[in-house]
C-alpha positions in Angstrom: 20.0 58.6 32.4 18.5 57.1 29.2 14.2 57.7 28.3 12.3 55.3 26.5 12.0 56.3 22.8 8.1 55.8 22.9 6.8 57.7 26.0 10.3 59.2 27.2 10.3 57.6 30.2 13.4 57.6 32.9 15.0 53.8 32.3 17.6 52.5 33.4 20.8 51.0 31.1 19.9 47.4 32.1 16.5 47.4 31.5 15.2 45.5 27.9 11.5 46.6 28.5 10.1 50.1 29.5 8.4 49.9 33.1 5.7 52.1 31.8 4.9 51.5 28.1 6.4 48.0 27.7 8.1 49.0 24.6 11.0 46.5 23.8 14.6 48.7 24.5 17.3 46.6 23.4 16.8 45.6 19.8 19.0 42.4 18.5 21.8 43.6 16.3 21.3 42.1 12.6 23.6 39.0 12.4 26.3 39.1 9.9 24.9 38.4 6.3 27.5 35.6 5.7 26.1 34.2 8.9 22.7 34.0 7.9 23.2 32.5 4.8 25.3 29.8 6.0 22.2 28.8 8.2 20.0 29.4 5.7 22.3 26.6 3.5 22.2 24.8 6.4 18.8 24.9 7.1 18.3 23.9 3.2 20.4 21.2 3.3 18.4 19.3 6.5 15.1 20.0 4.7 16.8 18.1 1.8 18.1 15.5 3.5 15.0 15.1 5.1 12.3 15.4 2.1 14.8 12.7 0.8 14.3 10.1 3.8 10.6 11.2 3.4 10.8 9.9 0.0 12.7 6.7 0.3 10.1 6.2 3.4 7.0 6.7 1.2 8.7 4.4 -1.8 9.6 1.6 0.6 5.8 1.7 2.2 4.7 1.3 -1.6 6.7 -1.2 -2.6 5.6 -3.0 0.8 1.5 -2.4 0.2 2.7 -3.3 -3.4 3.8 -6.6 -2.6 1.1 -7.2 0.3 -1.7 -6.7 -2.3 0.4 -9.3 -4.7 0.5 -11.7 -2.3 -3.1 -11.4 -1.4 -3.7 -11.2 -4.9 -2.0 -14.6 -5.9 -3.5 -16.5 -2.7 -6.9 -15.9 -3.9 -6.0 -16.0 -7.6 -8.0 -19.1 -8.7 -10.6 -19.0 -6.3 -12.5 -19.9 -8.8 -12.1 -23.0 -9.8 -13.2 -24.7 -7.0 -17.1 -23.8 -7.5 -16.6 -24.0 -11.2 -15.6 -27.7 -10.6 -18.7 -27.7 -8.6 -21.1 -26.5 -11.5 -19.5 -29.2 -14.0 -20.0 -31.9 -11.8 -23.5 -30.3 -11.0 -24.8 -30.4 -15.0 -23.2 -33.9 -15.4 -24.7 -35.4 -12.5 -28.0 -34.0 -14.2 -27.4 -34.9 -17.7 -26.5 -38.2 -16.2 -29.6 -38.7 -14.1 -31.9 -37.4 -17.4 -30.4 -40.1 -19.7 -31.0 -42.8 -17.0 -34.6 -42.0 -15.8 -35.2 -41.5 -20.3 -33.9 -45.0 -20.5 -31.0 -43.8 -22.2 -28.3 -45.3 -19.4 -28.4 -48.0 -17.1 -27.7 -48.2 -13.6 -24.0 -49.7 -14.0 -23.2 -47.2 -16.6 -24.5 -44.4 -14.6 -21.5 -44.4 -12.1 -18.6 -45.3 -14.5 -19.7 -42.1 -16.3 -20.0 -40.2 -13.3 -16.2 -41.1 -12.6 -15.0 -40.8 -15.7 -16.2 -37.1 -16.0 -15.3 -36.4 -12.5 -11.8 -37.4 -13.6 -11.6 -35.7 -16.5 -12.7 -32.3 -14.8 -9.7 -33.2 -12.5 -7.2 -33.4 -15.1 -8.2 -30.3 -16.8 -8.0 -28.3 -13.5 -4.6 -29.4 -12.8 -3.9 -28.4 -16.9 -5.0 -25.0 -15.6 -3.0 -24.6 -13.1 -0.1 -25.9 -14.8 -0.5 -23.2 -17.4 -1.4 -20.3 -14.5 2.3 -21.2 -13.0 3.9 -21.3 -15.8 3.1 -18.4 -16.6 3.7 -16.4 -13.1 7.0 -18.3 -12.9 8.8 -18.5 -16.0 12.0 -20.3 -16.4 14.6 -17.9 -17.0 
């Protein structure tokens, strides 16, 4: 009858663990060294193959927040313009009103100048934009 190496103990041959000590009894034999390291290529392969998808993962969410933040970027692009329209009209309405109450203007001409500016503000708005998309789309 076999004893346990650690306290020499009476075992029996089936038995993995001692009763007494709890010391393992069956060991694992070593696998064969060809054996490992054709798991451990293995194993090195499917951590490639996986950093790879990581990768390709990470550079496709890029490109996506890349693009989001583009578009976001070109909806609000000339935001601008709008309240510096706004401002123009603003001074010209003033200088208008200063050369009418100094005697400068009168009445009729007051409002044809107010159009005529107001206009002209137009135009060179839609000349700024024309230039802003030419330049974000160029003909090819």
């Amino acid at each position: 009858m076999p004893y346990c190496p650690k306290c020499r103990a009476e075992i029996k041959e089936e038995m993995t663990f001692c009763p007494k000590c709890g010391a393992q009894l069956k060991t694992e034999q070593p696998a064969d060294w060809r054996q490992q390291l054709r798991e451990s290529r293995r194993e090195s392969r499917q951590r490639g193959r996986e950093m790879r998808q990581q990768r390709r993962e990470a550079t496709r969410h890029e490109k996506q927040e890349k693009w989001e933040k583009t578009e976001k970027h070109e909806k609000h692009e000339n935001g601008f313009i709008a309240p510096l329209i706004g401002g123009f009209t603003v001074i010209l309405l003033g200088l208008i009103f200063y050369y009418y109450v100094t005697g400068s203007l009168e009445a009729a001409a007051l409002w044809a100048s107010f159009f005529i500016i107001i206009g002209l503000i137009i135009i060179a708005a839609a000349a700024y934009e024309a230039i802003i998309a030419t330049r974000r789309h160029p003909r090819t």
